[in-house]
DSSP file (Angstrom, degrees, kcal/mol; ACC not computed):
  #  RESIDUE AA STRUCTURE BP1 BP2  ACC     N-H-->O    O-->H-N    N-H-->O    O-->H-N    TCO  KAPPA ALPHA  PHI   PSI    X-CA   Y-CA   Z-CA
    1    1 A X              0   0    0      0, 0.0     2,-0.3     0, 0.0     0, 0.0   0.000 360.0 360.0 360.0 143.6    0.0    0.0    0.0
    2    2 A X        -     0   0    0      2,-0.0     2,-0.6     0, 0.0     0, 0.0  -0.542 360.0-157.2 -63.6 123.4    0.9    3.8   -1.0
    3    3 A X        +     0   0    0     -2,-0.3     2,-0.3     2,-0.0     0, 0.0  -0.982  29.0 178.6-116.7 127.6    0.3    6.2    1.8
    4    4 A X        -     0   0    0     -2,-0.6     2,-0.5     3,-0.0    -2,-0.0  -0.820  32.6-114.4-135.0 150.8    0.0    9.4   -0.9
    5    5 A X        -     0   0    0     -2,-0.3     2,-0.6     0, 0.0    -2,-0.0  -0.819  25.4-133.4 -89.5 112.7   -0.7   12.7    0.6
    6    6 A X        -     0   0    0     -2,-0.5     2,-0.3     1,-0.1     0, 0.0  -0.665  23.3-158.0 -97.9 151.7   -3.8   13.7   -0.4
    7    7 A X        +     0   0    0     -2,-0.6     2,-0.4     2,-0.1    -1,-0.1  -0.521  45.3  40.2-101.6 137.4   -3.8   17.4   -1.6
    8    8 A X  S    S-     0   0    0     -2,-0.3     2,-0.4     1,-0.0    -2,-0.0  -0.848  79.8 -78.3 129.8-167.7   -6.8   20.1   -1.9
    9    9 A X        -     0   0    0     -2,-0.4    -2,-0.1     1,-0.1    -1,-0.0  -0.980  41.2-121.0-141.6 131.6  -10.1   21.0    0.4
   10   10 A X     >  -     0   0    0     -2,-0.4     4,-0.6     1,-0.1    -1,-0.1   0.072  31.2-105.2 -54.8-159.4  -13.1   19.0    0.3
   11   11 A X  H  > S+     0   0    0      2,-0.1     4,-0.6     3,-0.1    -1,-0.1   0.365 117.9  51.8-118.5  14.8  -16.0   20.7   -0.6
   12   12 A X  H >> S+     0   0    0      2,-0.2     4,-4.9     3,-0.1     3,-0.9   0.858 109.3  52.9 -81.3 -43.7  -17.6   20.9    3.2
   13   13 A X  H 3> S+     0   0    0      1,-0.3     4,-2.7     2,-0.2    -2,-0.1   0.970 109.9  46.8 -68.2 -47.5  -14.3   22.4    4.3
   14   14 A X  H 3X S+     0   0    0     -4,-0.6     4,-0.8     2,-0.2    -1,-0.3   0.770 112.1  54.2 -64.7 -21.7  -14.8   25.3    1.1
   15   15 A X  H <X S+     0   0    0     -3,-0.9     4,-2.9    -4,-0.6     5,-0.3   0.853 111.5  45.7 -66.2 -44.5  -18.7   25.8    2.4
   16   16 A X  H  X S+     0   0    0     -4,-4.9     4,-1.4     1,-0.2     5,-0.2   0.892 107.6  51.3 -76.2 -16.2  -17.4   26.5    5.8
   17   17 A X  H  X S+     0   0    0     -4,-2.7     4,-1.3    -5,-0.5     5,-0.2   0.946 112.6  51.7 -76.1 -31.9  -14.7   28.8    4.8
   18   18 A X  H  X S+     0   0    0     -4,-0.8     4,-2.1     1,-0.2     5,-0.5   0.984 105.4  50.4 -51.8 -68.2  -17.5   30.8    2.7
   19   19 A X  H  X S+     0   0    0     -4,-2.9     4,-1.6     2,-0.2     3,-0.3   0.848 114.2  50.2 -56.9 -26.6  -19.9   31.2    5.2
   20   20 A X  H  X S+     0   0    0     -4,-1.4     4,-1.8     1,-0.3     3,-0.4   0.998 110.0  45.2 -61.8 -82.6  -17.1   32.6    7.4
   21   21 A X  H  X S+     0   0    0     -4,-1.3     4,-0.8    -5,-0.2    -1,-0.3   0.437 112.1  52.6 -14.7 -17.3  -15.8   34.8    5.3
   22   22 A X  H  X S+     0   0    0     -4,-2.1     4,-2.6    -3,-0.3     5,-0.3   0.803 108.4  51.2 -98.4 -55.5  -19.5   36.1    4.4
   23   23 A X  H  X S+     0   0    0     -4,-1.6     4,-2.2    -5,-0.5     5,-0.2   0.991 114.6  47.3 -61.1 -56.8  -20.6   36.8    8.3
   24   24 A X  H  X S+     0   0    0     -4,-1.8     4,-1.3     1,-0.2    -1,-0.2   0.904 110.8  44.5 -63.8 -33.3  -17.5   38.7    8.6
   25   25 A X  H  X S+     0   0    0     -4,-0.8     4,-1.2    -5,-0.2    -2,-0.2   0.893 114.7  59.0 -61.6 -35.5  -17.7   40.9    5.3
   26   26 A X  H  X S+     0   0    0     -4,-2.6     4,-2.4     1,-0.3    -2,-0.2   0.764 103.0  46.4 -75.3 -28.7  -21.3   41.3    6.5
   27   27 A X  H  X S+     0   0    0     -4,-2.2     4,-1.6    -5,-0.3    -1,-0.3   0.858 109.7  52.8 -63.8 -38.8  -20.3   42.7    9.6
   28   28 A X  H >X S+     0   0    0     -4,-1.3     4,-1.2    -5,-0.2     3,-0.8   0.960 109.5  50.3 -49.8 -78.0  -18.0   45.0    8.1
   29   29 A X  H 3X S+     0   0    0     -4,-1.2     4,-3.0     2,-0.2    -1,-0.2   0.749 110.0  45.7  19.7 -95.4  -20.7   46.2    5.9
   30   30 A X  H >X S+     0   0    0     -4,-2.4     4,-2.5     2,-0.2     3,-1.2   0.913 116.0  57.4 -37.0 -68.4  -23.5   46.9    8.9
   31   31 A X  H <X S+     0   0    0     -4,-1.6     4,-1.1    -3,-0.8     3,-0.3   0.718 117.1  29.4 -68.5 -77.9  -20.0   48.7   10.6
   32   32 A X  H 3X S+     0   0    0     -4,-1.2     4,-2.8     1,-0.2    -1,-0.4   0.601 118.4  56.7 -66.6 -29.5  -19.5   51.1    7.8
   33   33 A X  H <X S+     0   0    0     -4,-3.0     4,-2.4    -3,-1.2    -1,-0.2   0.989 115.0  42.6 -54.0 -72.0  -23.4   51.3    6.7
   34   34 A X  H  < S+     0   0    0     -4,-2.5     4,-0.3    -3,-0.3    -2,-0.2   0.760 109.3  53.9 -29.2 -60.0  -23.8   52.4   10.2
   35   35 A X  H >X S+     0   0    0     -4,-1.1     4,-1.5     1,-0.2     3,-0.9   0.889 111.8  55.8 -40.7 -59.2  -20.5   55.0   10.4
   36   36 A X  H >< S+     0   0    0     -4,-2.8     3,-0.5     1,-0.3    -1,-0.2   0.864  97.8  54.9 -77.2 -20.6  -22.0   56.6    7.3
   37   37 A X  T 3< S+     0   0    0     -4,-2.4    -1,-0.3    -5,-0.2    -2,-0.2   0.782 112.6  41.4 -31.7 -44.7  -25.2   57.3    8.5
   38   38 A X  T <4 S+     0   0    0     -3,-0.9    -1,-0.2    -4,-0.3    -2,-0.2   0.443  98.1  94.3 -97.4  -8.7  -24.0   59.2   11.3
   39   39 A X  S << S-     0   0    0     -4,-1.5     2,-0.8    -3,-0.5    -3,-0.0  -0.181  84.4 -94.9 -79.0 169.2  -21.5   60.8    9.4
   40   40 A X        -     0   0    0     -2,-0.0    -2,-0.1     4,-0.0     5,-0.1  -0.848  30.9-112.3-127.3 132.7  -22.2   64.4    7.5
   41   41 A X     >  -     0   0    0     -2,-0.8     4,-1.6    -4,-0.1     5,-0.2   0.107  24.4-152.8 -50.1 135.6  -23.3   64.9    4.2
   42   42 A X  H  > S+     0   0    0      1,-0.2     4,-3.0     2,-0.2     5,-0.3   0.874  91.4  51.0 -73.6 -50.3  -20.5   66.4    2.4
   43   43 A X  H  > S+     0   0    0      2,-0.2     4,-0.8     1,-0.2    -1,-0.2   0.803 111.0  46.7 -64.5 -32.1  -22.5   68.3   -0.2
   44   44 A X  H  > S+     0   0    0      2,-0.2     4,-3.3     3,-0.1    -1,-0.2   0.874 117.7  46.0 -82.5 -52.1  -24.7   69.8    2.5
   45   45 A X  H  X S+     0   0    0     -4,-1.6     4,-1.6     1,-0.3    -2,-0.2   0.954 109.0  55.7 -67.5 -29.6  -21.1   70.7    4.6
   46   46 A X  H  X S+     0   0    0     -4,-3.0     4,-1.9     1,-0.2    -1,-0.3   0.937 114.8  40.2 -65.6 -42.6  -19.4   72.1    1.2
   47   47 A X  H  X S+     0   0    0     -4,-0.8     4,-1.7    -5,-0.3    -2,-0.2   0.800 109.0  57.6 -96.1 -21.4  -22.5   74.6    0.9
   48   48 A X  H  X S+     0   0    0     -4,-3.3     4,-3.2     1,-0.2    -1,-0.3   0.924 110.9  41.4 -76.6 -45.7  -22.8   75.5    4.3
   49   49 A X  H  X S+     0   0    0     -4,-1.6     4,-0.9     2,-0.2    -2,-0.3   0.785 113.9  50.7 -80.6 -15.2  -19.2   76.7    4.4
   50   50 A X  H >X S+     0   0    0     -4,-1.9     4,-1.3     2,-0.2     3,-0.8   0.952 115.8  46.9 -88.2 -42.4  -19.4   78.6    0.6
   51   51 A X  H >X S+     0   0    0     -4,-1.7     4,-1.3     2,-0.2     3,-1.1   0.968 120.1  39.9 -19.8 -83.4  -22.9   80.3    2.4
   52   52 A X  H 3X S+     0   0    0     -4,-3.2     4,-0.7     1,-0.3    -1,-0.2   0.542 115.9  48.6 -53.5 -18.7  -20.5   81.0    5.6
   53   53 A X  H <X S+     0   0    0     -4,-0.9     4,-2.3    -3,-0.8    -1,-0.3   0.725 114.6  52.3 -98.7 -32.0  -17.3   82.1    3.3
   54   54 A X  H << S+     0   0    0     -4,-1.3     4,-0.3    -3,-1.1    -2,-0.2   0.750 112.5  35.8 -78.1 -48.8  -19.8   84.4    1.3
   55   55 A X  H >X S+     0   0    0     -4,-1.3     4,-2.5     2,-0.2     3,-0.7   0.789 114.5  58.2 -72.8 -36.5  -21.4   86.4    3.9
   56   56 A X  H 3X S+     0   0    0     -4,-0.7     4,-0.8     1,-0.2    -2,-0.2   0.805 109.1  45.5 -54.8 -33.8  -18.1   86.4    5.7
   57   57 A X  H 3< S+     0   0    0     -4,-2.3     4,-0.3     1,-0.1    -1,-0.2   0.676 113.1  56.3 -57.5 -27.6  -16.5   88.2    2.2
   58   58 A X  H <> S+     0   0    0     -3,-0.7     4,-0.9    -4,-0.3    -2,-0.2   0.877 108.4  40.7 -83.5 -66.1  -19.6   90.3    2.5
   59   59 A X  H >< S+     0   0    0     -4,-2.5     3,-3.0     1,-0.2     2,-0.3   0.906 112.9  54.1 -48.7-102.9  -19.0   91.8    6.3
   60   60 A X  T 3< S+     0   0    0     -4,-0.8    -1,-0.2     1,-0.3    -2,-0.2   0.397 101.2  61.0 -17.7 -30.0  -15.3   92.3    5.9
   61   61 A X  T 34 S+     0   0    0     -2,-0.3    -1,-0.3    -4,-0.3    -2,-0.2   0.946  85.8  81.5 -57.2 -42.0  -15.7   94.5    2.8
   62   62 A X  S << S-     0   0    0     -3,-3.0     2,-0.3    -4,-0.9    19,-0.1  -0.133  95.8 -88.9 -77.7 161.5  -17.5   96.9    4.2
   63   63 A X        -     0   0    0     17,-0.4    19,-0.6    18,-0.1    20,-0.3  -0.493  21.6-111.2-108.0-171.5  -15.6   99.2    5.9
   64   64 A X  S    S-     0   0    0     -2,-0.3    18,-1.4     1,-0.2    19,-0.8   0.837 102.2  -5.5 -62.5 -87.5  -14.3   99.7    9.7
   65   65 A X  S    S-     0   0    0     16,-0.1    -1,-0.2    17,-0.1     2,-0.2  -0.988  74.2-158.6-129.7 130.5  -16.6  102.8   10.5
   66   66 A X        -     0   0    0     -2,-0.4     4,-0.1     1,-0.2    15,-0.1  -0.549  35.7 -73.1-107.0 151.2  -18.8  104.5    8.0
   67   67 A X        -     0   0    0     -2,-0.2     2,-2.2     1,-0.1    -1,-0.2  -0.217  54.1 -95.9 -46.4 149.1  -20.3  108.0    8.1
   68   68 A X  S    S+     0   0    0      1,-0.2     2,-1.7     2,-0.0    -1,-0.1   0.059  86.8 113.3 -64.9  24.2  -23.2  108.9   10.5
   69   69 A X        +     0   0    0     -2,-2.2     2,-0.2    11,-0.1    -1,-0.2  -0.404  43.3 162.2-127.7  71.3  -25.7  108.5    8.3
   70   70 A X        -     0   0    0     -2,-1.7     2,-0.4    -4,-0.1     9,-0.1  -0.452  33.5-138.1 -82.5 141.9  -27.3  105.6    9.9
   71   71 A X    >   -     0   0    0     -2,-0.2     3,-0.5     1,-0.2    -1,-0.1  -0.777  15.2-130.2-112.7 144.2  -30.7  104.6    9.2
   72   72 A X  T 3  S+     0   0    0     -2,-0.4     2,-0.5     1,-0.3    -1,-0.2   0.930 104.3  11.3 -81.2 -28.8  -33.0  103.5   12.4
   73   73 A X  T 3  S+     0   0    0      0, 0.0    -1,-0.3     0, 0.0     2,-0.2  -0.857  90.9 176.4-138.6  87.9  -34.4  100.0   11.0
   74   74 A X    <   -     0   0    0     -3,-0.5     2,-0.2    -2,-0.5     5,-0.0  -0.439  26.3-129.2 -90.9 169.2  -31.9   99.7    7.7
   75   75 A X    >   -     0   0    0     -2,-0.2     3,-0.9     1,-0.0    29,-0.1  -0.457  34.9 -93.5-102.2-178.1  -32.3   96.4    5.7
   76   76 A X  G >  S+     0   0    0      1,-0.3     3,-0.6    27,-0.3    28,-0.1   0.506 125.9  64.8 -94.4 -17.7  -29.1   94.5    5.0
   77   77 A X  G 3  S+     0   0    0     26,-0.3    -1,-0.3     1,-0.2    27,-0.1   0.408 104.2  46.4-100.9 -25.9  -28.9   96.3    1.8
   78   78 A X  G <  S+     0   0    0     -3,-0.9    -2,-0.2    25,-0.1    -1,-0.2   0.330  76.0 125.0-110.7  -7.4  -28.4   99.3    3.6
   79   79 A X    <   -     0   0    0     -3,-0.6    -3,-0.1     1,-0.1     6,-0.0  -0.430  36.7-174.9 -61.6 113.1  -25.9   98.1    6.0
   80   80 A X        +     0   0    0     -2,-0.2   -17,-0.4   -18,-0.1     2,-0.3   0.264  59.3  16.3-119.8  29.7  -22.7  100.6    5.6
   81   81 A X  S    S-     0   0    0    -19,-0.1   -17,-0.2     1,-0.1     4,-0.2  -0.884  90.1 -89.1-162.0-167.8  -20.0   99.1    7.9
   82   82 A X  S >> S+     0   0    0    -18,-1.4     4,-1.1   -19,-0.6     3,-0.6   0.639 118.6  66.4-100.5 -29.5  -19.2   96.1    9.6
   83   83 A X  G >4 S+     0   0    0    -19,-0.8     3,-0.9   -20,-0.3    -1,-0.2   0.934  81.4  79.5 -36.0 -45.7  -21.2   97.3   12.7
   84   84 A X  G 34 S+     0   0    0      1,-0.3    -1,-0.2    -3,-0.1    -2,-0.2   0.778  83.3  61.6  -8.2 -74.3  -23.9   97.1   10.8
   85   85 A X  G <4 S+     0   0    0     -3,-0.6    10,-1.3    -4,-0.2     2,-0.5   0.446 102.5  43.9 -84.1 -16.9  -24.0   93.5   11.3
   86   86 A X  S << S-     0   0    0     -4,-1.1     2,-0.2    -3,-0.9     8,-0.2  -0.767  73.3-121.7-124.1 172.7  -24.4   93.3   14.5
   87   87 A X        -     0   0    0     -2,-0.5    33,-0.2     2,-0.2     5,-0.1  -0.596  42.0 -98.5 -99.5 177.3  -26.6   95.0   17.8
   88   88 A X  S    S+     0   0    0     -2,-0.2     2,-0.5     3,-0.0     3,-0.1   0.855 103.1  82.1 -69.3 -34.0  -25.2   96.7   20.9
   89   89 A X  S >  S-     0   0    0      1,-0.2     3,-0.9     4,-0.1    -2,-0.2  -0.602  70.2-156.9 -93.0 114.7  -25.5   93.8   23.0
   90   90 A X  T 3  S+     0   0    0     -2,-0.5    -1,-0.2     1,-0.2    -3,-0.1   0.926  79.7  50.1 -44.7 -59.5  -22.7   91.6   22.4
   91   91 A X  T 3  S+     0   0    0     -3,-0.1     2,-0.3    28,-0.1    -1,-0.2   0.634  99.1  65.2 -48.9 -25.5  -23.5   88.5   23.3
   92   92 A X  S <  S-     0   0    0     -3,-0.9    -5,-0.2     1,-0.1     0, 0.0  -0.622  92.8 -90.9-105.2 167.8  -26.8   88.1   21.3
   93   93 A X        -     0   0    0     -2,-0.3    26,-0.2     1,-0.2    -6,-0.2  -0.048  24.2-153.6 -51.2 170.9  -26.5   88.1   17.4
   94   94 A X  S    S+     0   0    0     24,-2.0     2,-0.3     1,-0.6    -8,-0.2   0.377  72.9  19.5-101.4-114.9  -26.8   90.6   14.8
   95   95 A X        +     0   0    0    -10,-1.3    23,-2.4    23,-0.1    -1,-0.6  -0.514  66.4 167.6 -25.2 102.1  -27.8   89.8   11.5
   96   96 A X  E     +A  117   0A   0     -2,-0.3     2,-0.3    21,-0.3    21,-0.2  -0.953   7.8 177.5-120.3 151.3  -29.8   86.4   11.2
   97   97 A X  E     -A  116   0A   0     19,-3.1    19,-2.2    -2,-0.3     2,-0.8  -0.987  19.8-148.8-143.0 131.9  -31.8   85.3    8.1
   98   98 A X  E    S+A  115   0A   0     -2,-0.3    17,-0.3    17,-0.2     2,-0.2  -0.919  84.9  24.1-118.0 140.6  -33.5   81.8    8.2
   99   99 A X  S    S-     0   0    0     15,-1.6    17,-0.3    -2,-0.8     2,-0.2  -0.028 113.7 -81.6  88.8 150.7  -33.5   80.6    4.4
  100  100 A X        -     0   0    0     11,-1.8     8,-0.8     8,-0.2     2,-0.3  -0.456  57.6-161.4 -65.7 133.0  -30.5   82.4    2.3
  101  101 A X  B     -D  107   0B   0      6,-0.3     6,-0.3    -2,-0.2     5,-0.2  -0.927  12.7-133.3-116.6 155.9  -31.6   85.8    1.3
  102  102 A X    >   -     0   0    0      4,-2.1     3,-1.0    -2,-0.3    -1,-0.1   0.227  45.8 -80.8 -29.2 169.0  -30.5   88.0   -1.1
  103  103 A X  T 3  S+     0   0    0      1,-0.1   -26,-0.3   -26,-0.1   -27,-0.3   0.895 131.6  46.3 -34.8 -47.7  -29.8   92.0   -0.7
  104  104 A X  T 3  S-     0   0    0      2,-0.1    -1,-0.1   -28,-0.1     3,-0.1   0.000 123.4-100.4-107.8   8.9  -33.7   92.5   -1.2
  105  105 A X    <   +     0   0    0     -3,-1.0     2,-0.2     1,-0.2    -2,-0.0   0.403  69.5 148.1 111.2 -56.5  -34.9   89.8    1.1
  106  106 A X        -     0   0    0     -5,-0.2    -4,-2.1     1,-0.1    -1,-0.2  -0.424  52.6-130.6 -82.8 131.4  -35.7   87.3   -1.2
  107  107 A X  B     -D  101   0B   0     -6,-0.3    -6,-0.3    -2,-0.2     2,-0.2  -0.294  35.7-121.7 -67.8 123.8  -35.2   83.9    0.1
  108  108 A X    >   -     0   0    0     -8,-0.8     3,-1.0     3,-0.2     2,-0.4  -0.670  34.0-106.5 -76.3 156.0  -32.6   81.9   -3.2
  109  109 A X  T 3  S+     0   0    0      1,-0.2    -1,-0.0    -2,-0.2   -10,-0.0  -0.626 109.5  34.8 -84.4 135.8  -34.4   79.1   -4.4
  110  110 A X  T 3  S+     0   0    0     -2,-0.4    -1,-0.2     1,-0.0     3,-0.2   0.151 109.9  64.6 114.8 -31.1  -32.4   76.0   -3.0
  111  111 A X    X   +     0   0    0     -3,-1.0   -11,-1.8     1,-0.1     3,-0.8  -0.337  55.0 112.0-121.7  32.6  -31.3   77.6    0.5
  112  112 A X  T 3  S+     0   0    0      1,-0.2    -1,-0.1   -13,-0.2    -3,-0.1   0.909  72.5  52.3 -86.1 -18.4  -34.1   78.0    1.8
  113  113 A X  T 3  S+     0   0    0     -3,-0.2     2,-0.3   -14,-0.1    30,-0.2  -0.129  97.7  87.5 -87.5  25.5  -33.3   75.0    4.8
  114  114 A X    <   -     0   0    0     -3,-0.8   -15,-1.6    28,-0.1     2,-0.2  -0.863  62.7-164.0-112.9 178.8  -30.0   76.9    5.7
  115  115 A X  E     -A   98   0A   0     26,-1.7    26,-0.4    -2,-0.3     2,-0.3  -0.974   3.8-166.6-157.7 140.9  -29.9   79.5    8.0
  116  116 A X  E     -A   97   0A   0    -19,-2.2   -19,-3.1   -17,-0.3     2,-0.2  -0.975   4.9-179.0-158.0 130.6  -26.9   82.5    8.8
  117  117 A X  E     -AB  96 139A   0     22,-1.3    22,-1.1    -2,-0.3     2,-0.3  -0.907  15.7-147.1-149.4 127.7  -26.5   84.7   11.5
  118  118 A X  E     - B   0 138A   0    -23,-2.4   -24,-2.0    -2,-0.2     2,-0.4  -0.625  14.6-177.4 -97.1 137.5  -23.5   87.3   11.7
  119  119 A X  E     - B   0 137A   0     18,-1.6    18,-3.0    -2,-0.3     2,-0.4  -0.993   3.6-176.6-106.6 120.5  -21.8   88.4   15.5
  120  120 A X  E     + B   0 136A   0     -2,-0.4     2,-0.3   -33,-0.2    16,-0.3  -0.904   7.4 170.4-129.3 175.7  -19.5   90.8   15.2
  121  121 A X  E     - B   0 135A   0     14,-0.8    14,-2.1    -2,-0.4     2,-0.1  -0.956  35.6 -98.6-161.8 138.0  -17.5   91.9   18.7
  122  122 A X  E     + B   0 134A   0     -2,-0.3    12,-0.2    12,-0.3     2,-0.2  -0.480  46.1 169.4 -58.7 154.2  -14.6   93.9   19.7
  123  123 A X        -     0   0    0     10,-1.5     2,-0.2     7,-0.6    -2,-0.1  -0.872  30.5-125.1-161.3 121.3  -11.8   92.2   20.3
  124  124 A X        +     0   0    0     -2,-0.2     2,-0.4     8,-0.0     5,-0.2  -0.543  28.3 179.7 -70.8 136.6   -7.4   92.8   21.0
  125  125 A X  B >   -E  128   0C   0      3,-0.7     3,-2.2    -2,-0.2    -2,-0.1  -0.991  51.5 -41.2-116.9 130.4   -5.5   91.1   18.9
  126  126 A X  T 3  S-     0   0    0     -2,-0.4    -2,-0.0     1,-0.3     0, 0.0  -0.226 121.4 -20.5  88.9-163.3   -2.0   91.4   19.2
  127  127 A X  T 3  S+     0   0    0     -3,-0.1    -1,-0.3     2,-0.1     2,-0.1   0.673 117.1 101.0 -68.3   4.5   -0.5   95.0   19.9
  128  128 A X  B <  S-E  125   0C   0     -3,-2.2    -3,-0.7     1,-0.1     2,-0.3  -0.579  73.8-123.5 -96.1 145.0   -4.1   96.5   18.4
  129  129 A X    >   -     0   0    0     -5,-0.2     3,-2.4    -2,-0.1     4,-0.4  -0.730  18.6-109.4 -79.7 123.7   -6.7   97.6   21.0
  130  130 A X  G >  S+     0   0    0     -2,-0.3     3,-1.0     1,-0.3    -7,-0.6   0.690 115.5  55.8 -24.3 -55.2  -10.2   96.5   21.4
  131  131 A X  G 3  S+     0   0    0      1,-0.2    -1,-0.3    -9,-0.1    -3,-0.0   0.844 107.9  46.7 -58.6 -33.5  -11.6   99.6   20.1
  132  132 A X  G <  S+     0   0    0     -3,-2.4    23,-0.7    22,-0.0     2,-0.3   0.660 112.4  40.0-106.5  10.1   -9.8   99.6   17.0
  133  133 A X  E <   - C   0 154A   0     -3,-1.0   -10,-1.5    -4,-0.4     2,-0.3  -0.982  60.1-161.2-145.1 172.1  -10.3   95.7   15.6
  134  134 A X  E     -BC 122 153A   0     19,-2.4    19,-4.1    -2,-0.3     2,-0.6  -0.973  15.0-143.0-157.4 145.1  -13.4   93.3   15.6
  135  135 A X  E     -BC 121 152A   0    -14,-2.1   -14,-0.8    -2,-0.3     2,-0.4  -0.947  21.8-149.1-120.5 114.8  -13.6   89.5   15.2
  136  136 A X  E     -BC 120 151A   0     15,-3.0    15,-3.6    -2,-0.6     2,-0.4  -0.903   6.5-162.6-113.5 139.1  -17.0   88.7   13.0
  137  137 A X  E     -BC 119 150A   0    -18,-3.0   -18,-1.6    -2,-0.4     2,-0.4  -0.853  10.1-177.6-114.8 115.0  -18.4   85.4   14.0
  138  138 A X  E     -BC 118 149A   0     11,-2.8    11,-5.0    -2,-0.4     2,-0.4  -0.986   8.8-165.4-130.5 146.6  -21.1   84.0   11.0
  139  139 A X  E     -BC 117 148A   0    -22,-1.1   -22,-1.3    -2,-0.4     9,-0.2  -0.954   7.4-160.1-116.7 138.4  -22.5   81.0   11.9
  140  140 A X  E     - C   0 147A   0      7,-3.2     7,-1.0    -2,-0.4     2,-0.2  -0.805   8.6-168.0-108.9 161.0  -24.5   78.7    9.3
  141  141 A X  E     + C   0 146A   0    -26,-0.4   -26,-1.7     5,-0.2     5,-0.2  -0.827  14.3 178.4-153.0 155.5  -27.2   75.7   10.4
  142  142 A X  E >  S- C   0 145A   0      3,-2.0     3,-1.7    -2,-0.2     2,-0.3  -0.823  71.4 -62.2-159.5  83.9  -28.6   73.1    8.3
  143  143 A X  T 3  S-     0   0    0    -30,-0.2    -1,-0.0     1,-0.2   -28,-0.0  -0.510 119.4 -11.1  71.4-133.8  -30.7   71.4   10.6
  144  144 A X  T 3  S+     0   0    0     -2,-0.3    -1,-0.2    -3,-0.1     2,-0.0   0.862 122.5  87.9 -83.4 -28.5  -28.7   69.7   13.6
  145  145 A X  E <   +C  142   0A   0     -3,-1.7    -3,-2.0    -4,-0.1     2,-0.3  -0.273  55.0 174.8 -86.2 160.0  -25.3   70.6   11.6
  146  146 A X  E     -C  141   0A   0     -5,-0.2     2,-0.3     2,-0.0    -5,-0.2  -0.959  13.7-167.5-167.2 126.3  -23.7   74.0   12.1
  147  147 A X  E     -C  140   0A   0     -7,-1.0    -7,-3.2    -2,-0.3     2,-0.4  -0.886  10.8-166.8-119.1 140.4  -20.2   75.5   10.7
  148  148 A X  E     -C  139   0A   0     -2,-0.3     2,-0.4    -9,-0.2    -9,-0.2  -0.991   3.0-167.7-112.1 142.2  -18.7   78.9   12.1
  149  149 A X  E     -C  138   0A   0    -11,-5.0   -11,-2.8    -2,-0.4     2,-0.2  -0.999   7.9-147.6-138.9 139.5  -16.0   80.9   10.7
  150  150 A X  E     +C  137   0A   0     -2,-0.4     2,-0.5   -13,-0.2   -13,-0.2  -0.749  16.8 173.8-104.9 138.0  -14.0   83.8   12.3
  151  151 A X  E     -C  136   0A   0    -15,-3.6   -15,-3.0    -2,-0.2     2,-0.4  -0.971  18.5-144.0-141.8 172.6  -12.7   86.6   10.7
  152  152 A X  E     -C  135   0A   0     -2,-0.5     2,-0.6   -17,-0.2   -17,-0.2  -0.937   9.6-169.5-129.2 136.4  -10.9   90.0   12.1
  153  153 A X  E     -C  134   0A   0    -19,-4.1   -19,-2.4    -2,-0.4     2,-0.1  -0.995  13.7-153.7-125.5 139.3  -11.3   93.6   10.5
  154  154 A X  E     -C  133   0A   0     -2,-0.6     2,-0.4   -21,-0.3   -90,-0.2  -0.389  26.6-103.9 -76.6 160.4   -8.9   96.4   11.7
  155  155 A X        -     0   0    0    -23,-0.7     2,-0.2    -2,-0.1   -23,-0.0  -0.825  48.6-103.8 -98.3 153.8   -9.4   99.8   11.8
  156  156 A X              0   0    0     -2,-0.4    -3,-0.0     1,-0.2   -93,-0.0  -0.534 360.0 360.0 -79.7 130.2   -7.5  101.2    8.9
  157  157 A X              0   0    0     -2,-0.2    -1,-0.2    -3,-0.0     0, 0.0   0.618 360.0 360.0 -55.2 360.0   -3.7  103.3   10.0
């Protein structure tokens, strides 16, 4: 008699390696199904921050302190410094719009589920004195998610 090695996998031993292999990709699967669920839509976070980069270009043009010629309940349209953007009371907001508006008001078609609200504060930076720079705060919401971005205006030498 021969004792030959025999070589290969039967075909019970190749069912059970499947089904092992399948319960473990399938867990993976559920793990990362899950992760992305909870995770936050990119397209929604991409728009929130060009919305928040947009009004933030917006504030910051205008300049430091504008001539007196303040108007008592201006629209945003009318806004002629970065003061503008906010009220006397620090702490609370300035500017808020829920839905995207325009200059005029008008709500853009598409934005109407975000929402933007500008803070703007004195603030030292540096050698410069609280009186002469300001850190503007806009915050965007979309639902639960919410981006902020800081920027700083100087008063001009």
């Amino acid at each position: 008699m021969s004792s030959r090695r025999m070589a290969g996998v039967t075909l019970v031993e190749l069912v059970i390696a499947i089904v092992i292999i399948s319960a473990a990709l399938g867990g993976l699967v559920a793990a990362f199904t899950r992760a992305n669920r909870a995770s936050a839509d990119p397209v929604v976070t991409q728009q929130m921050l060009a919305i928040g980069e947009s009004m933030m270009e917006e504030v910051l043009l205008k300049p430091f302190n504008a001539a007196d010629n303040e108007v008592a309940a201006p629209t945003r349209a009318q806004f002629n410094d970065v003061r503008d953007y906010d009220t006397t009371d620090d702490a609370l907001p300035g500017y808020t719009s829920t839905g995207i508006r325009n200059l005029d008001g008008d709500v853009i078609d598409g934005l109407g589920t975000y929402n933007v609200s500008v803070r703007v504060n004195n603030v030292a930076i540096g050698g410069i004195a609280a009186a002469d720079a300001l850190r503007v705060t806009v915050t965007v919401t979309h639902g639960a998610e919410q981006l902020t971005l800081n920027g700083w205006r100087t008063k001009p030498w």
